[in-house]
C-alpha positions as CSV (number, residue, x, y, z in Angstrom):
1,X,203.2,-11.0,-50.7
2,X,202.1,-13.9,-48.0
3,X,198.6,-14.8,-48.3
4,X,196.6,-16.4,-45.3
5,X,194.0,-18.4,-45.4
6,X,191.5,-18.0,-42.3
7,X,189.7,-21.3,-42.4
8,X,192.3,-23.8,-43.1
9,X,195.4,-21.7,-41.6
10,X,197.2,-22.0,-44.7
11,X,200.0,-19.6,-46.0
12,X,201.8,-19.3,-49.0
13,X,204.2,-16.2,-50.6
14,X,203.3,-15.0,-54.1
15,X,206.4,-13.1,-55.8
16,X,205.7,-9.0,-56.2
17,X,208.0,-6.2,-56.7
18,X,211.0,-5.1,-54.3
19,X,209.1,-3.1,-51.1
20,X,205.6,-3.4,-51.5
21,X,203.4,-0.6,-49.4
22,X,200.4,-0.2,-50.4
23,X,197.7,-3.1,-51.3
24,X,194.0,-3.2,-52.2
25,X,191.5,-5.4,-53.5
26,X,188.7,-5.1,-56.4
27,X,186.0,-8.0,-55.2
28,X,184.0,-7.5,-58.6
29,X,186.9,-8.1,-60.7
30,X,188.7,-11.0,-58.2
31,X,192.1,-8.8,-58.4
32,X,194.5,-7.3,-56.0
33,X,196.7,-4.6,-56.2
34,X,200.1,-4.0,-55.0
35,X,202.2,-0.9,-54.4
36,X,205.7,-1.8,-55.2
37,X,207.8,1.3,-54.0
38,X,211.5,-0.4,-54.3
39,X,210.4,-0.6,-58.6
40,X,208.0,1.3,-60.6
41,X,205.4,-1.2,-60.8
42,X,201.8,-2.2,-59.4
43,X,201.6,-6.0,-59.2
44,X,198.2,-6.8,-60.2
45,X,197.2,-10.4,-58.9
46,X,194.3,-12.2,-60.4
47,X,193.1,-14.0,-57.6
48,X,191.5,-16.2,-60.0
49,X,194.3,-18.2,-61.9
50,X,197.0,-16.6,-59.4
51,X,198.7,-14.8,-62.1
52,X,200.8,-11.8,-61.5
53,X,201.1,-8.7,-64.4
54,X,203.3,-6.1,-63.3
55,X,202.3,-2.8,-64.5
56,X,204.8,0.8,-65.1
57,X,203.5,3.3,-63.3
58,X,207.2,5.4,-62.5
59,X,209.1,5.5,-60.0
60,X,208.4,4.8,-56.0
61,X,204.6,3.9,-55.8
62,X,203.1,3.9,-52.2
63,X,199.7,3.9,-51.9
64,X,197.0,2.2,-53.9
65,X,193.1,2.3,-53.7
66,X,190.7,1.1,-56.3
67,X,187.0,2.4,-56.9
68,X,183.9,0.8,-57.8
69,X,184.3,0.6,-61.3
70,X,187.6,-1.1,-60.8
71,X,189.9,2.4,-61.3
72,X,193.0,1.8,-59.7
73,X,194.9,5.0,-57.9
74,X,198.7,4.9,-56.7
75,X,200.4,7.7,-55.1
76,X,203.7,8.3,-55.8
77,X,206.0,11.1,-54.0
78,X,206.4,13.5,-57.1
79,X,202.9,15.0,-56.3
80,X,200.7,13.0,-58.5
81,X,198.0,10.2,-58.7
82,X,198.5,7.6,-61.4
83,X,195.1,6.6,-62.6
84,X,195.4,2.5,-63.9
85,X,192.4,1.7,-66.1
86,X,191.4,-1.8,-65.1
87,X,190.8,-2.9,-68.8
88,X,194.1,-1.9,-70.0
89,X,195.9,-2.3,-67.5
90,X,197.7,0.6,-68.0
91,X,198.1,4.4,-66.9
92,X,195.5,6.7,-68.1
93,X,195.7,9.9,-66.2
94,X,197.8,11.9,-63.8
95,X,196.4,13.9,-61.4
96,X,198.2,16.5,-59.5
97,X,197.5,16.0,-55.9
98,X,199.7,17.5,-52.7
99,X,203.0,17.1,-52.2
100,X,204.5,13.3,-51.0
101,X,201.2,12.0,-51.2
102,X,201.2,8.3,-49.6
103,X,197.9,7.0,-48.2
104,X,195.0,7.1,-50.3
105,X,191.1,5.6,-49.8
106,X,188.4,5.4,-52.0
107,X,184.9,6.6,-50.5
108,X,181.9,5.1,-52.3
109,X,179.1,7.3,-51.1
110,X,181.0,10.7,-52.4
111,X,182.2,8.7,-55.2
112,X,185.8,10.5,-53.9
113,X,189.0,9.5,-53.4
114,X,191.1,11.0,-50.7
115,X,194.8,11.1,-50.9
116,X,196.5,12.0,-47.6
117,X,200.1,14.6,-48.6
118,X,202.4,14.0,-46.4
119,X,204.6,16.8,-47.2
120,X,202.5,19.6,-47.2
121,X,199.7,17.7,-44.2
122,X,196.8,18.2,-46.2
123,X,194.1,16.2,-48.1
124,X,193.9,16.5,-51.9
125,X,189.9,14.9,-52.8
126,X,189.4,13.7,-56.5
127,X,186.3,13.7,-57.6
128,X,185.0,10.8,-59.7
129,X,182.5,10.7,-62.5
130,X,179.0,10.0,-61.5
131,X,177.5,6.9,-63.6
């Protein structure tokens, strides 16, 4: 992953998994979040300390979004969401979604996440507890 930096014009590369597709960034916890679809991994940078964990999530992640409680949501083309609890750093659910789900975006106002199914061209919409 090559990260920019806007004022100074700096770049450097940061190591991730094979292929990465999707990214997203949790502000509140300092992390991003990477999609590796060539392994069956999320990198999960603290942008902190600029350490790199590398969670399981199975094979061929695409798409990643992360809610405002830190949830993190990768798509993966067997039909479901893996759900990556921010604490853990781990799966904690599966949700069946459409099939060859890719994109994904997290909508704060619904508290929704919407997954975009390539295969079948619909939307699958999750539906997040209220706090």
């Amino acid at each position: 992953m090559s990260v920019i930096d806007p004022i100074h014009g700096a770049m450097w590369s940061i190591p991730v998994g094979q292929h990465p597709t999707g990214i997203a960034i949790d502000p509140q916890r300092h992390r991003t979040y990477v999609a590796n679809s060539g392994f069956k991994t999320v990198s999960m940078l603290d942008m902190t300390t600029g350490g790199v964990a590398n969670i399981d999530v199975g094979v061929s992640p695409t798409g990643v979004a992360v809610d405002s409680h830190g949830g993190v949501y990768v798509t993966h083309p067997d039909g479901l969401v893996r759900v990556i609890d921010p604490n853990s750093a781990s799966v904690t659910a599966r949700v069946p979604v459409g099939s060859q789900p890719q994109g994904l975006a997290f909508e704060p106002h619904s508290n929704r996440v919407y997954v975009a199914n390539r295969g079948d061209g619909t939307v699958s919409v999750i539906a997040l507890a209220r706090d």
